[in-house]
C-alpha positions as CSV (number, residue, x, y, z in Angstrom):
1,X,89.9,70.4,59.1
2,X,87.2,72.0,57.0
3,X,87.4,75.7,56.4
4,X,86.2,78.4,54.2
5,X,89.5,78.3,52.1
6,X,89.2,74.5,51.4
7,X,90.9,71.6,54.0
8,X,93.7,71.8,56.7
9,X,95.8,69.1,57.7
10,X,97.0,68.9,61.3
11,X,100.4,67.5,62.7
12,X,99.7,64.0,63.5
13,X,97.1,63.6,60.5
14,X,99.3,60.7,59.0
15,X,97.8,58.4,61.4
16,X,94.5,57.9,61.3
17,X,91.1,59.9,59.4
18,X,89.5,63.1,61.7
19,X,87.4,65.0,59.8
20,X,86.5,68.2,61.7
21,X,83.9,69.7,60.2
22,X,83.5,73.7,59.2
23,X,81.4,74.8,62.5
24,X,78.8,77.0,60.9
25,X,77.6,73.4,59.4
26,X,77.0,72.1,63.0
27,X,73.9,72.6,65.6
28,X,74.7,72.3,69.1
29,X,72.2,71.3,71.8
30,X,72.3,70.1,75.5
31,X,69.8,67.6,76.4
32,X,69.1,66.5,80.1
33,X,67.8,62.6,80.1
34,X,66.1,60.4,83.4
35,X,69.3,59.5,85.8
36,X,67.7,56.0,85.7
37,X,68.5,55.3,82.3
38,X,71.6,54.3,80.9
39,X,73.3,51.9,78.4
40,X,71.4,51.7,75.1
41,X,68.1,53.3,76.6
42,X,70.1,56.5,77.4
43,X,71.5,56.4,74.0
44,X,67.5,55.3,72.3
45,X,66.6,58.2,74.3
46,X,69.2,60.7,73.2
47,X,68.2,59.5,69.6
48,X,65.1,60.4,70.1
49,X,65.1,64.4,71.5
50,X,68.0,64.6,68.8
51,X,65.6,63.8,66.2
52,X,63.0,65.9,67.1
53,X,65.0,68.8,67.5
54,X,66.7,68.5,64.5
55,X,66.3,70.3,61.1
56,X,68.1,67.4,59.2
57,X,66.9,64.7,57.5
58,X,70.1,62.3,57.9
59,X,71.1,63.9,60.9
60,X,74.5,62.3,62.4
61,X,75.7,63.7,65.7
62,X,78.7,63.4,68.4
63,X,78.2,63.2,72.1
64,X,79.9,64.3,74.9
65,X,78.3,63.1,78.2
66,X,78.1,64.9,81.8
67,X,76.4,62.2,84.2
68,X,72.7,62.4,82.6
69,X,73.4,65.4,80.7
70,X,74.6,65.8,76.6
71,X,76.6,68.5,75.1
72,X,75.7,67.4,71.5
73,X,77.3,68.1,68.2
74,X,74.9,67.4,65.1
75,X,74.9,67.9,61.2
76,X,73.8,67.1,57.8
77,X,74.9,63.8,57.3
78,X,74.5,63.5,53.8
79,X,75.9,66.5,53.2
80,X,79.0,66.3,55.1
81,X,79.6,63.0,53.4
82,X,79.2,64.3,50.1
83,X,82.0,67.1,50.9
84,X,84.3,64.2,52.5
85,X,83.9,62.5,49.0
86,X,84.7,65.6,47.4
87,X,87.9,65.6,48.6
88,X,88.4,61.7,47.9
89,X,88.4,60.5,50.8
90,X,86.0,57.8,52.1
91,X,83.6,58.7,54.4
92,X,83.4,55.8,56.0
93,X,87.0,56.3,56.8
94,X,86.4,59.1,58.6
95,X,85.8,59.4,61.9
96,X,83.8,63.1,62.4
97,X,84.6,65.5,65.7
98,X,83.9,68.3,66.1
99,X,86.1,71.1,66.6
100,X,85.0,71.8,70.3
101,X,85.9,68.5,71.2
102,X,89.1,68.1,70.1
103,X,90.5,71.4,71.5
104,X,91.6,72.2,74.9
105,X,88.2,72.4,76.7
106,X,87.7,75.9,78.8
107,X,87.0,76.6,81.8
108,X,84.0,77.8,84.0
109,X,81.8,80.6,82.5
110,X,81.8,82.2,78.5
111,X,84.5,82.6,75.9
112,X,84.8,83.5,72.7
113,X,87.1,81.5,70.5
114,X,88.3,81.6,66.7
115,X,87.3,78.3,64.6
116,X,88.2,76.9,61.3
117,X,85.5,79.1,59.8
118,X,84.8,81.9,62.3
119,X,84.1,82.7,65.6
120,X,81.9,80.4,68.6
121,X,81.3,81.9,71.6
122,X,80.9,79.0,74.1
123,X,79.7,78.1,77.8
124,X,81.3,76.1,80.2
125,X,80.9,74.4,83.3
126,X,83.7,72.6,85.0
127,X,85.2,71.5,81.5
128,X,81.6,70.5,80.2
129,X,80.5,73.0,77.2
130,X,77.2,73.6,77.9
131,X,76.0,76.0,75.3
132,X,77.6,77.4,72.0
133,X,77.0,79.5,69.2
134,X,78.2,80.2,65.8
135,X,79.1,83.6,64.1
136,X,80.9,84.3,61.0
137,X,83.0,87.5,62.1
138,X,83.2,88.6,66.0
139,X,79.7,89.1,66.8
140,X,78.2,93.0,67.2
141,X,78.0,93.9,71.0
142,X,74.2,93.4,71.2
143,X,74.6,90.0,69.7
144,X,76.8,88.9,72.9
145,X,74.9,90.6,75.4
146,X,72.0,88.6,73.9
147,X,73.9,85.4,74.1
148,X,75.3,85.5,77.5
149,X,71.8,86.7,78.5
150,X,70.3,83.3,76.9
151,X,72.6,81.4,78.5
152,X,71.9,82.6,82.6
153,X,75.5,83.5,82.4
154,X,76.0,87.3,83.8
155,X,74.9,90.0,80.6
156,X,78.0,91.7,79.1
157,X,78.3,93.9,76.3
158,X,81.7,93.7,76.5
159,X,83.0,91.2,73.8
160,X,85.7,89.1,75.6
161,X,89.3,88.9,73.9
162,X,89.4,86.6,71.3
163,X,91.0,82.5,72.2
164,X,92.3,80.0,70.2
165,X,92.8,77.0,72.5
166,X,95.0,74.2,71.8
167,X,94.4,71.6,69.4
168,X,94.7,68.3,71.4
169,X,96.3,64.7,70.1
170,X,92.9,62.9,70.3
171,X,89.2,64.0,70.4
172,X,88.3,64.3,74.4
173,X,87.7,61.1,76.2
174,X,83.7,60.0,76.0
175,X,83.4,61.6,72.7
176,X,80.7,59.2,71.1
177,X,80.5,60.0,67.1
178,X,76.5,58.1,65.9
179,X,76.8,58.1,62.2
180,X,75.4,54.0,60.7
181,X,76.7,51.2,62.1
182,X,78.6,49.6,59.7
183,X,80.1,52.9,59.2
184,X,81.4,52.7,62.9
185,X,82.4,49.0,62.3
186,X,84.8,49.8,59.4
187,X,86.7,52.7,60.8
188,X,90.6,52.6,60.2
189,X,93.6,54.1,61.4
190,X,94.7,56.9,59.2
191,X,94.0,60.8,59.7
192,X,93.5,63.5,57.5
């Protein structure tokens, strides 16, 4: 688990290689594709709205799917794999997720929970995160009331209490990590 103080290893991390990368390094996005598509069309597809939308060059991404709909996960992946080789690891080794999916997913409507690095504040819709956002420190009030507006969720100044959900054993079921091929290929069984 990356965070500002250096890496975290989590019970169970004798096993097999999770990296969980630091959040504020991530983008999220939801993307809606064609019902008709599926298999590796609706995958081409994703490719291709993730690569327009993104601002990196090698980006790398996770996928969590809802019917036609993904909550994507995406980052720098040249730059992630250079800090995995800082710490000596392989990153080929490693198998990326991140943080949001492999904690206990919420429920219906916005929260606001504590991450490795700082604070997301995230939207959800019967267990499918739909939007999220990153903030070092808890976010000012107008900075809320701006994201719940964004989102079409009811405008709060309010800042929610603050969560930290359960880690869970395994990333959530469907999670899809899209790094190079070979790199998915050679995955092994140890975790960090």
């Amino acid at each position: 688990l990356e965070q500002q103080e250096g890496l975290r290893a989590l019970p169970g991390s004798d096993q097999r290689i999770i990296w969980v990368p630091a959040r504020q390094t991530l983008k999220h996005a939801l993307f809606t594709l064609p019902d008709q598509l599926g298999g590796r069309k609706r995958v081409s597809a994703l490719q291709l709205k993730i690569s327009a939308w993104s601002p990196f060059e090698d980006t790398r991404f996770s996928v969590i799917w809802s019917d036609n709909v993904a909550s994507v996960f995406a980052w720098d992946g040249a730059a992630l794999n250079q800090r995995i080789s800082d710490h000596e690891y392989n990153p080929i080794d490693c198998e990326v997720v991140p943080e949001a999916f492999i904690r206990t997913p919420g429920s219906d409507g916005l929260r606001l929970v504590s991450c490795s690095d700082g604070i997301e504040a995230q939207v959800w819709t019967r267990g499918f995160l739909t939007a999220s956002r990153w903030w070092a420190r808890i976010p000012p009030a107008h900075e809320w009331a701006l994201f719940s507006r964004t989102t079409g969720e009811s405008v709060s100044a309010a800042i929610p209490d603050l969560l930290e959900p359960e880690w869970l054993e395994t990333p959530w079921p469907g999670n899809q990590t899209h790094g190079t091929p070979i790199a998915q290929l050679l995955k092994n069984e140890r975790l960090v």
